[in-house]
N, C-alpha and C positions, 0 to 999 in steps of 0.2 A: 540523415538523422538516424541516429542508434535507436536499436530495441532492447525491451525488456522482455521478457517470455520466462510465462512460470507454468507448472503442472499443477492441477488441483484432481484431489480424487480418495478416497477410502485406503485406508492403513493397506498394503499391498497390491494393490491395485496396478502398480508398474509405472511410478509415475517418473524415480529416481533412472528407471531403464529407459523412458524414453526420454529424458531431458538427459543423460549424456550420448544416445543416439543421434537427439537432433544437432548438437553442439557437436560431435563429428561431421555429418549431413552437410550440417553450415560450413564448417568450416574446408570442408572438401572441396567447395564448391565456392570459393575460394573468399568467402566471409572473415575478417578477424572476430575469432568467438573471444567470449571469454565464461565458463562455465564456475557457477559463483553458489557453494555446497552449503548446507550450514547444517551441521551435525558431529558428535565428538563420536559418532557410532562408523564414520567410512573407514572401508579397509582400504590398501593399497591395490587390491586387484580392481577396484573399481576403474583406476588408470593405471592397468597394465603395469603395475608395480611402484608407482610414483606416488609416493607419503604426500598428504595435502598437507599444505601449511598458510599462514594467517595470508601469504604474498604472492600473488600471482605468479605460475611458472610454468614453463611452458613444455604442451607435451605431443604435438604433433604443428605441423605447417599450418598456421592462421588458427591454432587453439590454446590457448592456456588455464588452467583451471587452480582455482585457490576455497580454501575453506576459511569462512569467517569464523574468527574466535572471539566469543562477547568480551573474554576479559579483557584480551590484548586491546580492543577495540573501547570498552570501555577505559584504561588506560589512559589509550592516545586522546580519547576526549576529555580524561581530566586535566590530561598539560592544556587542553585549549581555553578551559574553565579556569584554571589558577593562573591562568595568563591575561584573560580576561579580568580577574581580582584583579592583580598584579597593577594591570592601568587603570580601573577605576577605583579604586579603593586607599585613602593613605597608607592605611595598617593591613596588610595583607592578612587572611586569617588559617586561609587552608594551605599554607606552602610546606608545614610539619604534615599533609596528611598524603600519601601517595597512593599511584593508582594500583600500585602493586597491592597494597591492602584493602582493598574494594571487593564488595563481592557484587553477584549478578542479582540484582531483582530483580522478580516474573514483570515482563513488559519491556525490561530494558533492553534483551536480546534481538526484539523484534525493532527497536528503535535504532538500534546500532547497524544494523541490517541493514534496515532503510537507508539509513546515514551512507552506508558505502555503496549502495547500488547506485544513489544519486555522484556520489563520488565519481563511479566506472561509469556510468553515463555520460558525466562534463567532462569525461579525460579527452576523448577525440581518441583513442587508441585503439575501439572496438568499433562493429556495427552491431554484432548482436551479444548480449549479456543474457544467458540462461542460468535463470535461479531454479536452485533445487531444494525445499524445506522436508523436513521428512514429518512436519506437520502441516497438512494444509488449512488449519484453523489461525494456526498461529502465522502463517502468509498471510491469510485475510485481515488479521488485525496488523499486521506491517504496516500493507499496504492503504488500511484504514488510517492509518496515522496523519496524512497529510489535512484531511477533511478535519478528523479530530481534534487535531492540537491548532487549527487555524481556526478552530470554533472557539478554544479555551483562550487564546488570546485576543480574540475579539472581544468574548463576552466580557472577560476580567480586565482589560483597556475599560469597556463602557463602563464595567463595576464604578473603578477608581477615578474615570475623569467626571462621572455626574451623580458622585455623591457626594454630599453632605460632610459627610465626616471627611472624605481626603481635601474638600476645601477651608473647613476646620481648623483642620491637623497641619495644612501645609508652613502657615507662621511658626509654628512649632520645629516642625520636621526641618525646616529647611539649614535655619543655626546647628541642628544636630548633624543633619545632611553633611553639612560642609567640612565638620571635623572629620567626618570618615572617610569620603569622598572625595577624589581628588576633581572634581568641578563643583562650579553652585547646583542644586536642585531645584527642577520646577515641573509643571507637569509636563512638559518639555521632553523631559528625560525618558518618558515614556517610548520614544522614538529615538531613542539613541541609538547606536549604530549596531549595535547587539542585537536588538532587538528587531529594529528593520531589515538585517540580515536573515536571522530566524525569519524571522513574516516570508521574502522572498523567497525565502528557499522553500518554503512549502507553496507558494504557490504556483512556483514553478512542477513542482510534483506533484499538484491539481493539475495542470494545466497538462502534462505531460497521459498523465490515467485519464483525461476526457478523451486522447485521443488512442483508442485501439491499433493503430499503425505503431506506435512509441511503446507502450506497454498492455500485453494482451495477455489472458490464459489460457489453456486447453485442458478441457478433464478428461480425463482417462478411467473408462470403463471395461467391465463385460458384460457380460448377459446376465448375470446373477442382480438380484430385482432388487437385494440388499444396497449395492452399489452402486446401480443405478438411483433409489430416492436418497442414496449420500451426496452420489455428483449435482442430483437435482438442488437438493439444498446449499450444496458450497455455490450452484451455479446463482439463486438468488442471492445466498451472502454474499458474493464478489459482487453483484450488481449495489448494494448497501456501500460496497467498501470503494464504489466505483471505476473499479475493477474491469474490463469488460470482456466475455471469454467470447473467445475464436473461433469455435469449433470442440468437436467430442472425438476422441479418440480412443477406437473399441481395442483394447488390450486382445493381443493373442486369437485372431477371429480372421477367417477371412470373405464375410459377408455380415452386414447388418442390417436387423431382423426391423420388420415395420413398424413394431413398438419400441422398439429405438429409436427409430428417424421420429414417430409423433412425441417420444417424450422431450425431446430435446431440437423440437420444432420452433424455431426459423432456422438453428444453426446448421452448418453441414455437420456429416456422422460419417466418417472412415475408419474403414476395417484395416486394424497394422496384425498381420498375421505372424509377423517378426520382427521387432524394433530394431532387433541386433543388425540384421541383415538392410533391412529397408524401411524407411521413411517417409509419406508423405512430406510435398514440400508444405513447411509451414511459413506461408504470408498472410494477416493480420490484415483487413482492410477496413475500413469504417462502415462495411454494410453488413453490421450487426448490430441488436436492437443495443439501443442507448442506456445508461440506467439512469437518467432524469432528464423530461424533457418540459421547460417552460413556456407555455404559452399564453403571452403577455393578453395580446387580443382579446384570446379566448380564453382569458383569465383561469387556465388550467394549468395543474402539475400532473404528471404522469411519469411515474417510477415501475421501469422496468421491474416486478419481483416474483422469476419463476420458481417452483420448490415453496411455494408458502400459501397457504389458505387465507383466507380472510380471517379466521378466528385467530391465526399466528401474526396478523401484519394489527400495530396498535401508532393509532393518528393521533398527537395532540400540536398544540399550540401556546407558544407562550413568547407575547411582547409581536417582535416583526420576524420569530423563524418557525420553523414548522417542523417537528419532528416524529421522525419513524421508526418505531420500533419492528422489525423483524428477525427471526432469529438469536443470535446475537450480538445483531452488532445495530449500534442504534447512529442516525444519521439524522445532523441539524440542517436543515434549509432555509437561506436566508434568503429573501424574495428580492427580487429585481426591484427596481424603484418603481415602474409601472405599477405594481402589486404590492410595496412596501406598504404594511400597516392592514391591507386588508383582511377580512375574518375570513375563515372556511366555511362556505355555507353547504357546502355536500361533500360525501367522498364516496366509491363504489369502486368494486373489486371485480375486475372483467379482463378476462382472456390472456391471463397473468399481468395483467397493467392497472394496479391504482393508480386511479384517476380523482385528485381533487379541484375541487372548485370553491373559488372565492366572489 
């Protein structure tokens, strides 16, 4: 099974140095990497003179390295959209609008991202894919996507099949339906094959970030106290975005100080005193804390969230999910059928794990 592995850490921090260290590292050792940039700021000496471009290529034995480009990328997913038109729709309406004239929306880049790691993932071509963002906020929302956008179309599926008005509206809709559509309409449609694809695909990319062995982070520090409470913070927001990090890796050091090891306690903390040179090896295993853990029995939730106070972490509830605000990234939880429907009767902030209870 392939990995994912990202760097999270404060604007210079060394995180772009050591994600193409370890992606040599790996690939020495005789890994097919594939080193996956996203930035229009890389020079060429980054790989030793070789211009990134949108298509993987390749630049030593078991390495290849490529830069995502949003437009290119958002492009290629317009032909996938006007092709989609194309079959469901009698009258096509966007085939005069091309991807070439499109521009980037803040969000889109991070979606398009996503879209091709999962791509490099289902190839079978690699075992390990190291992503490099040269913002770590905007990784975190990436990789938030999958939770996200499988909560919007949950919720708005529920919106439209038990209200009122879409059963209304449907005698209506359905005669109009039919002239533009090329099938009948019903709430049916809802589950067409578009849409059940989208579904799957993101659940497969939950299913993939539950498990740390598949995709993992490492934050990258020193001893400066500024960078340590930024890693602490991306370290709880990755737990939000489901994320789970691996380990801390002290930039430039070659011993780490005991308030290191207790701030970033349970995980391991190693000193790279040269990335250029040498690397710990990085293996990913599943005995790092979880960031949600359900216990039906014990009619408890508990979310990992280090880096955040209780005044920062905000509980509410509405209908059968539960959501949490920390930082910035806010996370819906929808309760197991044991617990569906049940109220929150407590909730308490202990030894970085809120704990609620139902």
């Amino acid at each position: 099974m392939p990995q994912i592995i990202t760097f999270l850490g404060k604007g210079g921090s060394g995180r772009t140095t050591m994600s193409i260290s370890a992606a040599r590292q790996l690939a020495s050792g005789g890994q097919r990497v594939l080193w996956v940039g996203q930035s229009a700021y890389y020079s060429s000496e980054l790989w030793s003179g070789v211009t990134l471009s949108a298509q993987p290529q390749s630049v030593a034995a078991n390495l290849s390295v490529v830069n995502l480009s949003a437009t290119q990328l958002l492009e290629k997913a317009w032909d996938v959209i006007k092709q989609a038109e194309t079959k469901y729709l009698r009258t096509p309406l966007l085939q005069n609008v091309y991807g070439q004239e499109l521009s980037v929306v803040p969000g889109i880049d991070g979606a398009v991202a996503l879209y091709s790691l999962q791509e490099y993932f289902g190839s079978g071509k690699y075992d390990v894919i190291i992503y490099d963002n040269p913002s770590s906020l905007d990784a975190l929302r990436a990789f938030a996507m999958p939770d996200t956008l499988s909560w919007y179309i949950r919720r708005f599926r529920q919106v439209i099949e038990t209200s009122d008005l879409w059963r209304n509206a449907m005698p209506i809709l359905q005669p109009v339906a039919a002239t533009v559509l090329s099938m009948a309409w019903t709430g049916e449609n809802l589950n067409m094959p578009a849409v059940q694809e989208a579904t799957e695909m993101l659940d497969r990319g939950q299913k993939a970030l539950a498990d740390p062995t598949q995709v993992a982070a490492y934050l990258v520090v020193n001893d400066d106290l500024a960078e340590i409470q930024a890693a602490t913070w991306m370290w709880g927001s990755a737990q939000q975005a489901s994320l789970a990090v691996a380990g801390v890796l002290v930039n430039r050091s070659s011993t780490v100080s005991a308030d290191l090891q207790a701030a970033f306690a349970p995980l391991p903390v190693v000193a790279v005193a040269d990335p250029r040179s040498e690397m710990p090896s990085l293996q990913p295993t599943r005995d790092v804390p979880k960031p949600i853990e359900i216990d039906v029995t014990a009619r408890q939730v508990r979310l990992f969230l280090p880096g955040f106070t209780k005044q920062q972490v905000k509980l509410s509830q509405s209908g059968l999910e539960i959501t949490i605000e920390a930082g910035e990234q806010r996370r819906n939880i929808l309760l197991p059928p044991g617990l569906r429907g049940a109220d929150v009767t407590g909730a308490k902030f202990q030894d970085n794990y809120l704990i609620i209870s139902l």
